[in-house]
C-alpha positions in Angstrom: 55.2 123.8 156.8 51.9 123.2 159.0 50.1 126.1 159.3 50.0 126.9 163.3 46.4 128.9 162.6 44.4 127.8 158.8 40.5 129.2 157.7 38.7 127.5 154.8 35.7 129.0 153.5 34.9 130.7 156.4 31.1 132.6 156.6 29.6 134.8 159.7 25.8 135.6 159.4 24.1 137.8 161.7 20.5 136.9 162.7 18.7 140.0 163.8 14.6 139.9 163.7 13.7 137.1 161.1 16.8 138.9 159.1 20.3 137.2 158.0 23.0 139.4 156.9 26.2 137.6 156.0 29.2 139.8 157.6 32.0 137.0 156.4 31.7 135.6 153.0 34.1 132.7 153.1 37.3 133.8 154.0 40.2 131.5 153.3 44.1 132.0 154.9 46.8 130.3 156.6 49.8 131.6 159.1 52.7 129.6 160.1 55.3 129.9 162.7 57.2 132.7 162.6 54.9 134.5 160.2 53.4 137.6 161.0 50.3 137.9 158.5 48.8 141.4 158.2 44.8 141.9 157.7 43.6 145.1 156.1 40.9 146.9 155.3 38.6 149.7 156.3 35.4 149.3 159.6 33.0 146.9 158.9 35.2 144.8 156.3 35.5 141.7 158.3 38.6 141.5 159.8 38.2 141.4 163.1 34.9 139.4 162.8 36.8 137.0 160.9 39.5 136.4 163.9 36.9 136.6 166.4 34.9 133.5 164.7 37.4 131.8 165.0 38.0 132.2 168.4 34.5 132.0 170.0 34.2 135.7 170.5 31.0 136.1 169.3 27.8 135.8 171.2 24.9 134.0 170.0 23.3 135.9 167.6 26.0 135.3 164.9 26.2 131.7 163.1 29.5 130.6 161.7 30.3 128.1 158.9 33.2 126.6 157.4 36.8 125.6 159.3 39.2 127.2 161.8 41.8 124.7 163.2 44.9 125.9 165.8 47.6 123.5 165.7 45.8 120.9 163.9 42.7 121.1 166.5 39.4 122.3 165.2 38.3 125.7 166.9 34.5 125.3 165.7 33.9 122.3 167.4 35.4 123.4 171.0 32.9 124.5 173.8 32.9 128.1 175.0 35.2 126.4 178.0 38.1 125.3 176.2 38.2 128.1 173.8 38.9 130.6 177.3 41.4 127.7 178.2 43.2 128.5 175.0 42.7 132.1 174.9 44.7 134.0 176.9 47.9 130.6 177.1 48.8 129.1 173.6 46.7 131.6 171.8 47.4 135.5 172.8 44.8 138.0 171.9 45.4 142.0 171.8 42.0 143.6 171.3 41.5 147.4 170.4 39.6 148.7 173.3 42.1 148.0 176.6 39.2 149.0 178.7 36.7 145.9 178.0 39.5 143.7 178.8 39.8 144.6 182.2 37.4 144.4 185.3 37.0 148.1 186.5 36.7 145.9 190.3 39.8 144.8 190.3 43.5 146.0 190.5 46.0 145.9 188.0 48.2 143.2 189.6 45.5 140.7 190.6 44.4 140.7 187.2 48.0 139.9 185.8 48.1 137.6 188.3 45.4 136.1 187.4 45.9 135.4 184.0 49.3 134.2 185.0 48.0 131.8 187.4 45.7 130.3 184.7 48.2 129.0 182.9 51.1 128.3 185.2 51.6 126.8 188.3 54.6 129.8 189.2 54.3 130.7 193.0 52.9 134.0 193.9 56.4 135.8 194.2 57.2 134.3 191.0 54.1 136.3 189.7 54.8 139.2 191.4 58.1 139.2 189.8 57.2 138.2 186.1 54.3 140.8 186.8 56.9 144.0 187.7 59.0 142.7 184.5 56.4 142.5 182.5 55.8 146.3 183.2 59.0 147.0 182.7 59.2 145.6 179.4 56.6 147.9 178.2 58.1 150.8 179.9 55.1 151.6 182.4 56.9 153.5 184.7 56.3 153.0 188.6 55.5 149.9 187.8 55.1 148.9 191.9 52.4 151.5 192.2 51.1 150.8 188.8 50.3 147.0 190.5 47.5 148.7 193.0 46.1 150.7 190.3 43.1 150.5 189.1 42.0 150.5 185.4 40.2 154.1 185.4 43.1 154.9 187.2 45.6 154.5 184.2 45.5 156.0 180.8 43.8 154.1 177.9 47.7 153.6 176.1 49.1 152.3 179.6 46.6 149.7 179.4 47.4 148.2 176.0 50.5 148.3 176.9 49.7 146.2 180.4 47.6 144.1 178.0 50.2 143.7 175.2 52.9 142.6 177.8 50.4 140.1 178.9 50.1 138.5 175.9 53.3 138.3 174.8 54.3 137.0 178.0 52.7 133.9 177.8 55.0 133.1 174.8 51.6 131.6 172.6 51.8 129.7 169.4 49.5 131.9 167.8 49.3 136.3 168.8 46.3 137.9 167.4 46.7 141.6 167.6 43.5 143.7 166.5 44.4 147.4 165.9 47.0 147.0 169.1 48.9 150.6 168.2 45.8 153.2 168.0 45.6 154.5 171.5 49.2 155.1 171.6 52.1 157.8 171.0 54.3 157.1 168.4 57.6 156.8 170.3 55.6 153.9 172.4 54.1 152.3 169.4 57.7 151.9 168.0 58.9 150.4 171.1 55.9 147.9 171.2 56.5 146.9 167.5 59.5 146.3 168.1 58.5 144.0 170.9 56.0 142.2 168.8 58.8 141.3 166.2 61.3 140.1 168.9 58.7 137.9 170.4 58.1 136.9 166.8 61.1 135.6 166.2 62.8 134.6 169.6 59.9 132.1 170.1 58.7 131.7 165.9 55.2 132.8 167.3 52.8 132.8 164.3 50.7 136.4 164.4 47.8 137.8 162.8 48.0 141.6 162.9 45.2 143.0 161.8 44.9 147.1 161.2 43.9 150.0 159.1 47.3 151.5 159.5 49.4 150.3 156.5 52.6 151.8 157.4 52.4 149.7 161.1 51.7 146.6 158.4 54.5 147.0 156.4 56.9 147.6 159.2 55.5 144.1 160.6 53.9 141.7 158.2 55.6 139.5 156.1 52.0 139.2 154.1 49.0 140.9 154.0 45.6 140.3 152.5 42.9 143.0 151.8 39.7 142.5 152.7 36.5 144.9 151.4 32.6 143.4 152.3 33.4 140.9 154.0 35.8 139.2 151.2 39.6 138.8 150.6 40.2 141.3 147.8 43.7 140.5 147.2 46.7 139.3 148.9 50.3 138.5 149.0 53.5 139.4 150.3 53.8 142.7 152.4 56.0 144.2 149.7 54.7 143.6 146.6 51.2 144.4 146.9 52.3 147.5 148.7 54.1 148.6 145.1 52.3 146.4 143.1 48.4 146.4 143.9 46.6 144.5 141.4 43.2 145.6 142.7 40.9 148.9 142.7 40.3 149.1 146.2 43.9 147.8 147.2 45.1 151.3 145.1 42.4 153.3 146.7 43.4 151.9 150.3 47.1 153.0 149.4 46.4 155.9 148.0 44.3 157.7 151.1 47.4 156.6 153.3 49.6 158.9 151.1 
């Protein structure tokens, strides 16, 4: 099976004042279709700086090394243009803080509309429409009035959930969801994992779900790797390193979850 999304070897440095401080220390993984692969690990351990790497999410004063390719097509070498092309259409991207990924200008609906329009050619009532269902799906309610909002208007949890749908939408190759479930209630973050897993396998979308919350892993992942420092610590599938942990860290991580 090709891999939809594959890392080799890959390193992040940060340059700060005449100082470089590796943050990645050659991370190696693959995901294929249909797989939903789970990244673990406490703050500062990499995981999110490893996706966002990849993805060209990182300003200037980081360096990256090593391969990232999508479907074949090398993510290192793209400019910062066709990286947003991808973003957002075959690639779907969940980030933690709903609030930095919308404009505070701007109402709800024109940015939904906007992302739709960037990737489709649908008619304005056609996004209007997809935009109330998408609301729907992630049971927003009022979703007509929830269109004119705008983001300070709506509650941190009502915007990943605008922001989830959005994603998921688009029916990507590849979902990367980083912490997608903190800000919300536990009845909703059911709900949305169980959307993630039917959009999972209704359209064999590869995911990379990447959390500190290892019960939302092993409801969701199929594997998981641990990562500690910037390194993979250990990995496998979901279930046996949850009851078979070969590593200190990976028994420590369990155990504080207990």
């Amino acid at each position: 099976m090709t891999p939809v999304l594959e890392l080799k070897d890959l390193h992040v440095t940060l340059r700060q004042h005449r100082r470089a401080t590796e943050l990645v220390k050659g991370v190696s993984f693959a995901v294929g279709p249909g797989e939903c692969l789970g990244i673990l690990g406490e703050s500062g351990s990499g995981k999110s700086m490893s996706m966002k790497a990849a993805m060209g999410l990182l300003d200037k004063g980081f360096s990256v090394s090593g391969t990232a390719t999508f479907q074949g097509e090398a993510l290192l070498e793209k400019s910062g243009e066709e990286l947003r092309r991808l973003r957002g259409g075959r690639v779907g991207i969940v980030l933690q803080n709903p609030m930095t990924c919308f404009d505070p200008l701007y109402r709800v609906g024109d940015q939904i509309a906007e992302s739709f329009a960037a990737h489709n050619s649908w008619s304005g009532e056609e996004i209007r429409r997809r935009s109330l269902e998408l609301l729907e799906k992630m049971r927003i309610r009022s979703p007509e009035e929830v269109l004119e909002k705008y983001p300070h208007q709506l509650s941190g949890g009502m915007l990943q959930r605008i922001m989830i749908g959005i994603a998921t939408a688009m029916e990507p190759a590849l979902l990367i969801a980083d912490e997608p479930t903190t800000a919300i209630d536990a009845i909703t973050q059911y709900e949305i994992l169980n959307e993630f897993l039917r959009v999972k396998q209704e359209n064999q979308t590869a995911m990379v779900f990447i959390s500190h919350d290892l019960n939302v892993v092993y409801e969701i992942c199929d594997r998981c790797l641990v990562m500690h420092r910037g390194r993979i610590v250990e990995q496998g599938p979901v279930e046996e390193l949850y009851d078979h942990p070969k590593e200190d860290y990976t028994k420590a991580l369990l155990a504080a979850a207990e």
